[in-house]
N, C-alpha and C positions, 0 to 999 in steps of 0.2 A: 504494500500500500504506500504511495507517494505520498510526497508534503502536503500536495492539492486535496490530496481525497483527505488527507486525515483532516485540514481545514475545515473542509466543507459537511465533514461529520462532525463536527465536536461544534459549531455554528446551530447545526439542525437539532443536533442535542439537547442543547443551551436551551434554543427556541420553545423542542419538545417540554424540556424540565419544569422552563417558566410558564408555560401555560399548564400545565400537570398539576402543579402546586398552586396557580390559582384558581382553579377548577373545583381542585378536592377541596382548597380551602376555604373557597365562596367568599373570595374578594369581593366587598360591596361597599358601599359607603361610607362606613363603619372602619375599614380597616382601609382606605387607600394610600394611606402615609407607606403601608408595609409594600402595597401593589406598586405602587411608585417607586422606591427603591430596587423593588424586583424587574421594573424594566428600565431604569435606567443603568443600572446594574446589567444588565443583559445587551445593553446600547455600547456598554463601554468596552463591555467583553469583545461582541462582536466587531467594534470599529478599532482594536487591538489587533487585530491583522490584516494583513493585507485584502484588498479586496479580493473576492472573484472574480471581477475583472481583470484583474491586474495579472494575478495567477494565470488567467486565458492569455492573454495578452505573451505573457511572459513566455507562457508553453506553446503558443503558436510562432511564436519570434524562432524559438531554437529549433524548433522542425522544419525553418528557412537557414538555421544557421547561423542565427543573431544571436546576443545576448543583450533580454531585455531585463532594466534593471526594476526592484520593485523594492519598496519599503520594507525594514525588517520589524518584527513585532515590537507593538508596543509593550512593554513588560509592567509600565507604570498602569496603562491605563488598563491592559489587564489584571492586577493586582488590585485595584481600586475597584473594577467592576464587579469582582468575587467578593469582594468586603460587600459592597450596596448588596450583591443577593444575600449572602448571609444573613445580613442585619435586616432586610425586609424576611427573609424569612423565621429568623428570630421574632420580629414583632407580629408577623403572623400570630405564631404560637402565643404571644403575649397579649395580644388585644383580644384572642379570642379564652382569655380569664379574665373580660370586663363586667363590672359589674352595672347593671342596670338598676337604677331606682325609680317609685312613680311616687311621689310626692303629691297628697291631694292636699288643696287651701281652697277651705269652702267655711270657713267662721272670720278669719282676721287674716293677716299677712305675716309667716313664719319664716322662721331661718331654713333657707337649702341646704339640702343634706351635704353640696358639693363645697359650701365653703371650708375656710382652713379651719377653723377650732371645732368643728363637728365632724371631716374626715379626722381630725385627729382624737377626739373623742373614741370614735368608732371604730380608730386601727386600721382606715381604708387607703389605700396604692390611691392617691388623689388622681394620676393621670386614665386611671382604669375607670372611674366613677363615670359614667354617664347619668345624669337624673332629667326626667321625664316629668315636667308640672300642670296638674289638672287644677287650674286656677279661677273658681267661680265664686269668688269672693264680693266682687260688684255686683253681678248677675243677681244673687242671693238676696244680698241685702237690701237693695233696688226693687227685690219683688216682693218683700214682706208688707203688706198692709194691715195690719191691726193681727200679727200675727202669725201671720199665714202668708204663705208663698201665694203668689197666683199662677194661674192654671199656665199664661203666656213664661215666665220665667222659669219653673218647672221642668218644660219639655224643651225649654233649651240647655237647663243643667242638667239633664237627663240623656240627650243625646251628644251631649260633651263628654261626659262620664263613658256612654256606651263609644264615640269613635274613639276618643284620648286610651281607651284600655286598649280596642282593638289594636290599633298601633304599637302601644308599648308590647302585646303579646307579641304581635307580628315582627316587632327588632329584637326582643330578648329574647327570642328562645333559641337562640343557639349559645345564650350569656348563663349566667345568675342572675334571676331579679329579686327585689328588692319592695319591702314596700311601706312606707310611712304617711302622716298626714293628720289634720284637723280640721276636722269637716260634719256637719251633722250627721247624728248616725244613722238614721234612712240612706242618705247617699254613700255613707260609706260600705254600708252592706249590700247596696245596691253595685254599686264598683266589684265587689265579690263576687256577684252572681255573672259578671264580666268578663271575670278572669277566673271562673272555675277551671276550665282548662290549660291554664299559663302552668307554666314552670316557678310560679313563685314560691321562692321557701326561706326568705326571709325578712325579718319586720325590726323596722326602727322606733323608740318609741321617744316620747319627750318627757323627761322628768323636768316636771316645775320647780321641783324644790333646789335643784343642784342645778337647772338653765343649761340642760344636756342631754344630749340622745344617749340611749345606751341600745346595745342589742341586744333581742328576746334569742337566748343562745340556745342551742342545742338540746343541753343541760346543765343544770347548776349544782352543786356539789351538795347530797345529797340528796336533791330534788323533791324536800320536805314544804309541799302546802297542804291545803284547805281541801279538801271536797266539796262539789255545790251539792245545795240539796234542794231538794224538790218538793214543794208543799200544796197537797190538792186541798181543798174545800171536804170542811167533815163532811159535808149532806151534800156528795155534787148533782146538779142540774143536768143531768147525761142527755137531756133533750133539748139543752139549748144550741143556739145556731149559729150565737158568738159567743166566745173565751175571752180572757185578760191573761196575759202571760208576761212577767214582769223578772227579768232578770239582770241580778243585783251582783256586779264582779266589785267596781271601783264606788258605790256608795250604794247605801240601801234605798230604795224604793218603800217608799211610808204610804200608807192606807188609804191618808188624806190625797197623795198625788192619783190615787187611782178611781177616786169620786166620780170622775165626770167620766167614765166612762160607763156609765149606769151600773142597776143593778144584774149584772152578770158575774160568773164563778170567775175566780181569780186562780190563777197558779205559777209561785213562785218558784221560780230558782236563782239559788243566792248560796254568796258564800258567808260562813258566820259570820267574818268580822272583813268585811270587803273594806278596801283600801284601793289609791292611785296608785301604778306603778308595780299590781301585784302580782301579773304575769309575767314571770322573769326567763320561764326554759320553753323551747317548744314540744316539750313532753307534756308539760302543764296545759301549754293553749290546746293541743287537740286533745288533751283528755279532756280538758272542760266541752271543748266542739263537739266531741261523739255525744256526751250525753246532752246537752242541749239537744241537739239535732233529733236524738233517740228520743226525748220527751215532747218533741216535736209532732213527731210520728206517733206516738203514743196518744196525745191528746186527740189524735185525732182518730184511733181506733174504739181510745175509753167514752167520746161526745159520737155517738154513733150516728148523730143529724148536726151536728158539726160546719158549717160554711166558712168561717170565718175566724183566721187568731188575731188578733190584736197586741202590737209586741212591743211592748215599752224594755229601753236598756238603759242601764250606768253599765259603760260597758269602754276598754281602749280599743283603739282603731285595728289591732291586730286579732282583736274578738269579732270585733264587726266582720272585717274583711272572711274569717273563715267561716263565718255564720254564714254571709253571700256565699260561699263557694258551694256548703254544705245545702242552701235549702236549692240553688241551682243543681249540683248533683241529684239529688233526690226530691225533685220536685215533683215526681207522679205520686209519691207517696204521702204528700201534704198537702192539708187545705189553703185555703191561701191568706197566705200570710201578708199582713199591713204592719209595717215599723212606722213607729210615732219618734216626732222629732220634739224635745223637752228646751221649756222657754223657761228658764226659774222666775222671770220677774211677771211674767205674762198672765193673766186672767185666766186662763185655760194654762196647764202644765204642759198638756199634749195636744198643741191647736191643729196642726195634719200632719199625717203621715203618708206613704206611697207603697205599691204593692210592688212587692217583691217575685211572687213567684210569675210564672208564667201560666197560660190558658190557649189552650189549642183551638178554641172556641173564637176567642178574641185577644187582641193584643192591649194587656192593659199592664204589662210589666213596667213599672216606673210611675204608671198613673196616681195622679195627686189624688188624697181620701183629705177632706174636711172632718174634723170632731165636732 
């Protein structure tokens, strides 16, 4: 094999490799700094030798008997150009351990998870952090008249919530996502039933008292809490058509906030001594989720004419969120559920909430409920 073929092999090579590696590796917009280097890295390689032309040129000269002179490799700019592919291939591998966050701001204006004292808070690679913000903070407040959302600003935070997930699903899941936020808890659990099917497995939360995120880890060393418990009505109503279902993680829910939802059966789940802050491992949040969820379903086996739960929460946004994912998976197995959004200074505690589950019948997932 002559000089010319081994050229024009190890050229095709090159060619072959870099598009190989951004094929397999689904170079997209996300990671172009790596693609970029890998082909200009592949520019440098290849214009380190001499042309093809040149080689022709040169081999058609001597079969006349000439000698045609040609450039000899460049050594610099080949050496430079195997650095660029490296190091985009390198950062291939490295952008694709980014982390994805979605960040919901639906009550006031919070700190991003991406600045500097909260990646460092949280132990995050800052240049890995991507965060994603569903910010309907004006929209909200803009639409509350004497308490209550209206029906127009509603189904515009409702269909922000449903594209802004879609998207975040559709970029993270080839990542880690990530997910934080303060936001009414209707929408927040609403945003759940969005991303039932995401890859999200982890939650940032905000301690007030410390003015820090901390992360709901894994486990925490022993992984000693509370059990919720679950309190029916001595005499229940097994023929009424609506419930109260009130569940107490971060404060309790008192008697008096549940007045105005008339006289229908109440059923608690609560932890004895709820607190902010008290979900700390995610062994803890889904053992709390299964049984929430299970007494979900159960409510709705034990009210055998049953229509309607009514679901007030003291509850952090990483409860929320797997509560949406929970009644989204198993929505053919419960009635449908309405989360109420809680006003402390407000006339009514629970002035509306919106419907969570889904109806094959009609589309009213998200639809605004007045109390």
């Amino acid at each position: 094999m002559n000089y010319i073929t081994i050229i024009i092999v190890v050229m095709i090579l090159f060619v072959l490799i870099g598009e190989f590696i951004s094929k397999f590796l689904n170079v997209n917009s996300e990671n172009t700094l790596s693609g970029g280097f890998i082909s200009a890295g592949m520019g440098l390689v290849s214009s380190s030798f001499p042309s093809t032309l040149d080689n022709l040129m040169n081999l058609f000269g001597r079969s006349l008997g000439e000698q045609w002179s040609t450039e000899a490799v460049n050594i610099w700019s080949l050496i430079i150009g195997i650095m660029f592919i490296a190091l985009g291939v390198f950062l291939l591998f490295y952008i694709k351990d980014r982390i994805f966050i979605l960040n919901m701001f639906g009550l006031f204006s919070q700190f991003e998870i991406s600045e500097e004292q909260n990646v460092r808070d949280l132990k995050l690679n800052d240049f890995k952090v991507k965060e994603i913000i569903i910010d309907f903070v004006d929209v909200f407040k803009s639409g509350i008249i004497n308490d209550v959302i209206s029906e127009k600003s509603n189904n515009m935070i409702v269909n922000k919530i449903k594209n802004d997930c879609l998207k975040f699903k559709n970029r993270s899941k080839d990542f880690r996502s990530c997910f934080t936020g303060m936001a009414p808890i209707p929408y927040t659990m609403l945003a759940g039933t969005y991303l039932a099917d995401s890859k999200l497995e982890r939650y940032f939360e905000y301690e007030r008292g410390k003015n820090r995120y901390y992360e709901v880890m894994e486990k925490t060393k022993g992984d000693n809490y509370e059990s919720l418990l679950v309190d029916y009505p001595q005499v229940p109503k097994l023929d009424s058509k609506d419930v109260l279902v009130a569940i107490s993680i971060t404060r309790k829910i008192n008697k008096n906030q549940m007045k105005e939802f008339g006289n229908i059966d109440v059923i608690e789940i609560y932890l004895p001594h709820p607190d902010d802050n008290i979900i700390r491992s995610k062994k803890q949040l889904n053992e709390y989720k299964k049984q929430i969820i299970c007494s979900l379903e159960d409510i709705g086996v034990k009210y055998g004419a049953l229509n309607r739960i009514h679901l007030i929460s003291s509850i952090p946004s990483c409860m929320s969120v797997e509560i949406g994912k929970a009644i989204a998976l198993n929505n053919n197995r419960l009635k449908q559920i309405i989360a109420y959004h809680y006003v402390a200074q407000g006339n009514k505690k629970y002035p509306f909430g919106i419907i969570l589950t889904e109806n094959t019948l009609n589309d009213e997932h998200g639809k605004l409920v007045k109390n």
